[in-house]
Rosetta silent file (secondary structure, phi, psi, omega in degrees, C-alpha in Angstrom):
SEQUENCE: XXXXXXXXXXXXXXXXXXXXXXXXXXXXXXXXXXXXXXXXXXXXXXXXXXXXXXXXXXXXXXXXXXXXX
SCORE:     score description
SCORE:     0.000 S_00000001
   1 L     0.000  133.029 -175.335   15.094   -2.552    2.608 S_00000001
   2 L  -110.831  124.570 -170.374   11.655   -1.278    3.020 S_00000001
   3 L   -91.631  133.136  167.151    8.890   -3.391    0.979 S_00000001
   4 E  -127.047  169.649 -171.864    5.364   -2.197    0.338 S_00000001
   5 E  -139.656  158.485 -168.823    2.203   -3.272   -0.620 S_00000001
   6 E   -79.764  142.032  154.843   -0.731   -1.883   -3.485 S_00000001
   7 E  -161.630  137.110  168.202   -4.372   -1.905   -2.792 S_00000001
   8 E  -121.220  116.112  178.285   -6.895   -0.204   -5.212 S_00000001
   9 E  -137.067  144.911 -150.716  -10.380    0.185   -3.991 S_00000001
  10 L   -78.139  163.911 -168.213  -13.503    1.203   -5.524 S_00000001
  11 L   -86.101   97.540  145.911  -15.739    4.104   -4.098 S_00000001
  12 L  -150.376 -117.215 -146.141  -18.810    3.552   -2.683 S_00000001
  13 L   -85.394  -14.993  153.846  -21.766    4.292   -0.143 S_00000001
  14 L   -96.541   55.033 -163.399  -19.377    2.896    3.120 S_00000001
  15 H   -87.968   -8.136 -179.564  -16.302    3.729    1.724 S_00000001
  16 H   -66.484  -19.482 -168.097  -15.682    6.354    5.153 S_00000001
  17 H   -96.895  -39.495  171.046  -15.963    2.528    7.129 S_00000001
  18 H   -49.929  -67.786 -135.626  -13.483    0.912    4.630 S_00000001
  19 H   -66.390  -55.355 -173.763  -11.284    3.445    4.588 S_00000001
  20 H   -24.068  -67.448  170.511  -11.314    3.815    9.009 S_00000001
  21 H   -15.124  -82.139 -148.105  -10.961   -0.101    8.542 S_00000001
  22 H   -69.182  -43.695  173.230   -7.695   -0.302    6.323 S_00000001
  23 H   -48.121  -23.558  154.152   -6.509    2.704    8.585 S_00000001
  24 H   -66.011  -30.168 -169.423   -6.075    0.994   11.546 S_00000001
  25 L  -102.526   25.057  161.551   -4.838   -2.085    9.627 S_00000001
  26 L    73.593   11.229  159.304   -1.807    0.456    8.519 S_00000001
  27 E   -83.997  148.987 -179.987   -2.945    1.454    4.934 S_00000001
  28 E  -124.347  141.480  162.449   -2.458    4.768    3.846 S_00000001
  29 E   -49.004  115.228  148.521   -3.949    7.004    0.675 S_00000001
  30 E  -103.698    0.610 -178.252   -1.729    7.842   -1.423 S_00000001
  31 E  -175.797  142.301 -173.650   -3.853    8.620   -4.707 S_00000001
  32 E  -119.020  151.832  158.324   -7.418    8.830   -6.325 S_00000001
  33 L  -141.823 -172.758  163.104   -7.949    8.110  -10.116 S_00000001
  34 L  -137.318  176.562 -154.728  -10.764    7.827  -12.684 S_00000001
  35 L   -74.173  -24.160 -176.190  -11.228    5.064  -15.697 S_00000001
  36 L   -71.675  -76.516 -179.822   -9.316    7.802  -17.712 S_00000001
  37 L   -40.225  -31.173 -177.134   -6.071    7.712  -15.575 S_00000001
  38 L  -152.712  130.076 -169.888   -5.788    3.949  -15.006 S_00000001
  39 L   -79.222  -30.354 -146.608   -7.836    1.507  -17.370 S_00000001
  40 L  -103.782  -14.888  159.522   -7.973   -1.833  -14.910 S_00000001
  41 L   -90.781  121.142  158.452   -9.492    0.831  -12.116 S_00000001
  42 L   -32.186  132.368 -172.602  -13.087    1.409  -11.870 S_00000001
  43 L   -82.526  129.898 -142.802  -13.766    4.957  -11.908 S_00000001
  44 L    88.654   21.463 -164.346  -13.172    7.006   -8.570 S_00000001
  45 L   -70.247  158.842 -158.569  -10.891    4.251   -7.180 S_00000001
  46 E  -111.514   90.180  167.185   -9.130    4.677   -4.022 S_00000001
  47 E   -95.778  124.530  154.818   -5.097    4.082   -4.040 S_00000001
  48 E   -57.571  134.474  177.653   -3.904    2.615   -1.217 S_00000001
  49 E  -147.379  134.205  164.485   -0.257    1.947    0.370 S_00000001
  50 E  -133.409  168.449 -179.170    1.214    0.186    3.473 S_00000001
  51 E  -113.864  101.416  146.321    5.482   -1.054    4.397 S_00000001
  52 L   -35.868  129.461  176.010    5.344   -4.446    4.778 S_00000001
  53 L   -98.429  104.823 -169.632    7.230   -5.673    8.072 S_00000001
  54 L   -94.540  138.660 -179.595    9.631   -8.322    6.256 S_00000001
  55 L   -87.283 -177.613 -144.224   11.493  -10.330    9.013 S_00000001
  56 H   -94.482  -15.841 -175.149   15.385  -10.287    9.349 S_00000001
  57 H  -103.416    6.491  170.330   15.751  -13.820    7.992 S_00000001
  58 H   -95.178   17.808 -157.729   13.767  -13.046    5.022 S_00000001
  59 L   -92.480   89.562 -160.540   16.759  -10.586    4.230 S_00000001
  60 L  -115.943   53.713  157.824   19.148  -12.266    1.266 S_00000001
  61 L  -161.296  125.571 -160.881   21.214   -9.368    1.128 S_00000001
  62 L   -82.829  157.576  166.564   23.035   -7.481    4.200 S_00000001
  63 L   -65.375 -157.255  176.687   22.931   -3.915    4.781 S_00000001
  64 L   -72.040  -68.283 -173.624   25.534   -1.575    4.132 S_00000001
  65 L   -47.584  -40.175  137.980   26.198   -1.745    7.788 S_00000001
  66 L    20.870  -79.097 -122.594   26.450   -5.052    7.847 S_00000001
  67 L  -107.402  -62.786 -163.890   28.568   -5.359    4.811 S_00000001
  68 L   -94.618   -1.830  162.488   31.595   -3.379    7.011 S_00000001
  69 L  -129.135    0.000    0.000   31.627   -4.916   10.186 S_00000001
Protein backbone atom coordinates (compact mmCIF):
# COMPACT_ATOMS: atom_id res chain seq x y z
CA UNK A 1 0.00 0.00 0.00
CA UNK A 2 1.45 3.25 -0.97
CA UNK A 3 1.32 6.02 1.96
CA UNK A 4 1.90 9.71 1.40
CA UNK A 5 2.63 12.69 3.05
CA UNK A 6 0.97 16.68 2.95
CA UNK A 7 3.07 19.73 3.14
CA UNK A 8 1.56 23.26 2.56
CA UNK A 9 3.96 26.07 2.17
CA UNK A 10 3.64 29.68 2.02
CA UNK A 11 5.08 31.83 -0.93
CA UNK A 12 7.72 33.98 -0.54
CA UNK A 13 10.98 35.91 -1.73
CA UNK A 14 13.21 32.26 -1.70
CA UNK A 15 10.52 30.16 -2.36
CA UNK A 16 12.62 28.95 -5.99
CA UNK A 17 15.42 27.64 -2.98
CA UNK A 18 12.61 25.94 -0.92
CA UNK A 19 11.05 24.52 -3.52
CA UNK A 20 14.85 23.04 -5.27
CA UNK A 21 15.27 22.02 -1.47
CA UNK A 22 12.03 19.81 -0.92
CA UNK A 23 12.78 18.59 -4.59
CA UNK A 24 15.63 16.75 -3.96
CA UNK A 25 14.21 15.64 -0.58
CA UNK A 26 11.36 13.85 -2.94
CA UNK A 27 8.43 16.40 -2.63
CA UNK A 28 6.45 17.08 -5.46
CA UNK A 29 3.72 20.07 -6.41
CA UNK A 30 0.76 19.00 -6.76
CA UNK A 31 -1.45 22.28 -6.23
CA UNK A 32 -1.46 26.14 -5.55
CA UNK A 33 -4.39 27.83 -3.61
CA UNK A 34 -5.42 31.24 -2.24
CA UNK A 35 -7.18 32.13 1.37
CA UNK A 36 -10.42 31.73 -0.77
CA UNK A 37 -9.85 28.00 -1.70
CA UNK A 38 -8.52 26.71 1.63
CA UNK A 39 -9.15 28.87 4.90
CA UNK A 40 -6.10 27.37 7.28
CA UNK A 41 -3.69 28.33 4.04
CA UNK A 42 -2.15 31.63 3.80
CA UNK A 43 -2.79 33.04 0.53
CA UNK A 44 -0.62 31.76 -2.52
CA UNK A 45 0.36 28.58 -0.60
CA UNK A 46 2.30 25.94 -2.18
CA UNK A 47 0.78 22.16 -2.04
CA UNK A 48 3.14 19.74 -1.67
CA UNK A 49 3.20 15.71 -1.93
CA UNK A 50 5.76 12.87 -1.40
CA UNK A 51 5.13 8.40 -0.97
CA UNK A 52 6.37 7.64 2.12
CA UNK A 53 8.79 4.47 2.03
CA UNK A 54 6.88 2.36 4.85
CA UNK A 55 9.04 -0.76 5.68
CA UNK A 56 7.73 -4.40 5.13
CA UNK A 57 7.27 -5.03 8.85
CA UNK A 58 5.28 -1.99 9.27
CA UNK A 59 2.75 -3.87 6.89
CA UNK A 60 -0.41 -5.34 9.16
CA UNK A 61 -2.10 -6.52 6.26
CA UNK A 62 -0.63 -8.86 3.31
CA UNK A 63 -0.96 -8.19 -0.22
CA UNK A 64 -3.18 -9.79 -2.49
CA UNK A 65 -0.20 -11.75 -3.56
CA UNK A 66 0.57 -12.73 -0.49
CA UNK A 67 -2.88 -13.63 0.54
CA UNK A 68 -2.69 -16.72 -2.34
CA UNK A 69 0.47 -18.24 -1.90
Amino acid sequence: MKHYEYKIIDTSKDIEQELNRLGAEGWQVVGVTTKKQLLIAPPQAIILMRQIQVSSDARATPSLAEAHA
